[in-house]
C-alpha positions as CSV (number, residue, x, y, z in Angstrom):
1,X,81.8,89.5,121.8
2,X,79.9,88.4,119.0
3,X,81.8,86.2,116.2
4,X,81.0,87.5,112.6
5,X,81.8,86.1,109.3
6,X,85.2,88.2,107.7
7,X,87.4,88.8,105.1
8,X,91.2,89.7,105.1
9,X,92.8,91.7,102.3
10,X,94.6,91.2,99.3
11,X,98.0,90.2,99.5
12,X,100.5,93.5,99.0
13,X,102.9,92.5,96.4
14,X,104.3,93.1,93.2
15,X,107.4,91.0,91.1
16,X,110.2,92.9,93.1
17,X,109.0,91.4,96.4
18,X,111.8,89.6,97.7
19,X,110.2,88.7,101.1
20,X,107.0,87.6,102.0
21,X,105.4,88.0,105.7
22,X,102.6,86.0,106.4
23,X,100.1,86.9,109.4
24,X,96.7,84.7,110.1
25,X,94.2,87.0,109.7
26,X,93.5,90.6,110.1
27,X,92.5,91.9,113.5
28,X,89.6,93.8,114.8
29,X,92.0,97.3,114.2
30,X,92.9,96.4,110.7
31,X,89.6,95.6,109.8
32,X,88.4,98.8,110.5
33,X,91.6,100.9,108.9
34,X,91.2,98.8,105.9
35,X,94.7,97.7,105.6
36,X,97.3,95.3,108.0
37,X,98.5,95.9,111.3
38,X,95.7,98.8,111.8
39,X,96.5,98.3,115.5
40,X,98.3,101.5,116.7
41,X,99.7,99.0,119.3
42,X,100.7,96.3,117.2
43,X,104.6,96.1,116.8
44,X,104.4,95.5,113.1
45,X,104.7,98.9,111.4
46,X,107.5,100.2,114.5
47,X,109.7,96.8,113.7
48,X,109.7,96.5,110.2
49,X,110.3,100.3,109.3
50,X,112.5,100.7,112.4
51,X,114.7,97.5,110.7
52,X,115.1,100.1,107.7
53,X,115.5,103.2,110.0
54,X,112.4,104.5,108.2
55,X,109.3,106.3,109.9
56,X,106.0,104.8,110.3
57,X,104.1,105.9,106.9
58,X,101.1,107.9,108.0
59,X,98.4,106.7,105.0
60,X,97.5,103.3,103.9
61,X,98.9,104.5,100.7
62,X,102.3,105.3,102.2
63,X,102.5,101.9,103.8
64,X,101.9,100.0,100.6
65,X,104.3,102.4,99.0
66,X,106.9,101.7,102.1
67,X,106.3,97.8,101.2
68,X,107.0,97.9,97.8
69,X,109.7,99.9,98.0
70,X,111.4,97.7,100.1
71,X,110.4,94.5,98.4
72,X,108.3,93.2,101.3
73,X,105.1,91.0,100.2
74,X,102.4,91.1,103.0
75,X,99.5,88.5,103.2
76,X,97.6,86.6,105.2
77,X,97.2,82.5,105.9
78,X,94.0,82.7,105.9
79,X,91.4,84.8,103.4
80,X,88.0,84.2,105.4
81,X,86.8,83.1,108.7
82,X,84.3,83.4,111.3
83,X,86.4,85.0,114.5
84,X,85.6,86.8,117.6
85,X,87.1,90.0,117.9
86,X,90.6,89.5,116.9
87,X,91.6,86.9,119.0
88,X,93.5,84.1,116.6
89,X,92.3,81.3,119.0
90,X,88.6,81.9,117.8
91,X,88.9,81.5,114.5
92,X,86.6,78.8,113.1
93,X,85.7,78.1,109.3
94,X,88.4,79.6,107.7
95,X,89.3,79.6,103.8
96,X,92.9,79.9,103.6
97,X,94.2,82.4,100.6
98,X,95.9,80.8,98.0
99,X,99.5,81.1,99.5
100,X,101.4,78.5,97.1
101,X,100.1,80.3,94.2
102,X,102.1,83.7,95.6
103,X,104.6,81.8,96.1
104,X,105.0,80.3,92.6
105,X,104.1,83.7,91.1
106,X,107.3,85.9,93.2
107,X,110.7,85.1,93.9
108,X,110.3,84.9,97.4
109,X,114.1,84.4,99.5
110,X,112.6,84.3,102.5
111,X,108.7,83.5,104.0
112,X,108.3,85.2,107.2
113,X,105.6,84.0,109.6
114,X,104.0,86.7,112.3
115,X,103.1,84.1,114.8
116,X,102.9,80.7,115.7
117,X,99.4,80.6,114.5
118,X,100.1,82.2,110.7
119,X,103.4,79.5,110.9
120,X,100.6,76.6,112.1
121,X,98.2,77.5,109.7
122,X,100.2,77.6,107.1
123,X,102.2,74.1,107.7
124,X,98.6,72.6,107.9
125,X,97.1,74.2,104.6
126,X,100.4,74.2,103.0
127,X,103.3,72.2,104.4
128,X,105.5,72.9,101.2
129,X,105.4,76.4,101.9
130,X,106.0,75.7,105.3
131,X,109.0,74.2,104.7
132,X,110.2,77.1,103.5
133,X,108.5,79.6,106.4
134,X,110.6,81.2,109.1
135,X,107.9,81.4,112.7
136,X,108.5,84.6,114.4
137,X,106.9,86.5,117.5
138,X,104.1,88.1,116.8
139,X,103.7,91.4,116.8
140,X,100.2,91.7,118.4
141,X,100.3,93.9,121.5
142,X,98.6,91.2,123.2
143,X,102.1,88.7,122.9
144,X,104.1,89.3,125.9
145,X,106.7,87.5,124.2
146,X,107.3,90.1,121.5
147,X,111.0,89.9,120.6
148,X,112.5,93.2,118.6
149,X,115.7,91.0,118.0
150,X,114.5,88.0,116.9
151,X,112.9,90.3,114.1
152,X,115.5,92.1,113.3
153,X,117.6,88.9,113.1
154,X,115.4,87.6,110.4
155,X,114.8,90.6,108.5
156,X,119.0,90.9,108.2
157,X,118.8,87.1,107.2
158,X,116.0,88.1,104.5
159,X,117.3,90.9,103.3
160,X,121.7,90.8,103.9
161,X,123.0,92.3,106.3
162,X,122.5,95.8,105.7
163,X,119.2,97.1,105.2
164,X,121.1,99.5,102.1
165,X,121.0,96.1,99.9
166,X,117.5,96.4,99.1
């Protein structure tokens, strides 16, 4: 594989988002979609809107719509590397995105990280958001240990515990 020079996206947000989940960098699949979790194999999209006993939204569109709606922010740690493919341990050079300025901006109850590398990254860049951060599995289909409960867990933490409060 050859390691090219990348960008991630925008964070997904507006000033209803309650909840912000924080990956490390968009993968190979989401590149090419456009938007996070492109992946059809990545757990993301089935765990979140399964949490909410919602569908997977079919468009980009619907998926931002879905976040909104639901008060979920979605970002990335970092906002440009150099990486190979979209394996997290290549990434070299990286920019991280300006996480504490989100932060500041939204009334965040809960950080969610996807991963111990978006939790590592972010307690290097920013270790006063960190404090603040929740690490959870990722949701890459290449983690073997992907926990569905340890999601869900968090998500009724962030969000009560019924998914009607939001």
């Amino acid at each position: 594989m050859n390691r090219v020079r990348a960008t991630g996206f925008a964070p997904v947000c507006d000033e209803k988002s309650r909840v912000l989940i924080l990956g490390s960098f968009p993968s190979v699949g989401s590149r090419k979609t456009g938007f996070y979790y492109g992946n059809p194999q990545n757990r993301f999209w089935r765990t979140v809107c399964g949490f909410f006993g919602e569908e997977i939204p079919a468009t980009t569109e619907d998926k931002r719509a879905f976040l909104l709606r639901r008060r979920i922010a979605l970002w990335d740690v970092i906002e440009e590397c150099d990486v190979e493919g979209s394996s997290d341990a290549s990434i070299r050079g990286e920019r991280a995105a300006n996480v504490p300025a989100l932060m500041a901006r939204c009334g965040f109850r809960a950080v969610l990280c996807n991963g111990s590398k978006a939790y590592e990254l972010l307690r290097r860049e920013f270790p006063a958001c960190a404090e603040r951060a929740k690490r959870l599995s990722s949701t890459s289909p290449a983690n073997p240990r992907f926990s569905a409960e340890e999601w869900n867990a968090a998500l009724r933490e962030a969000f009560g515990e019924t998914e009607n409060d939001v």
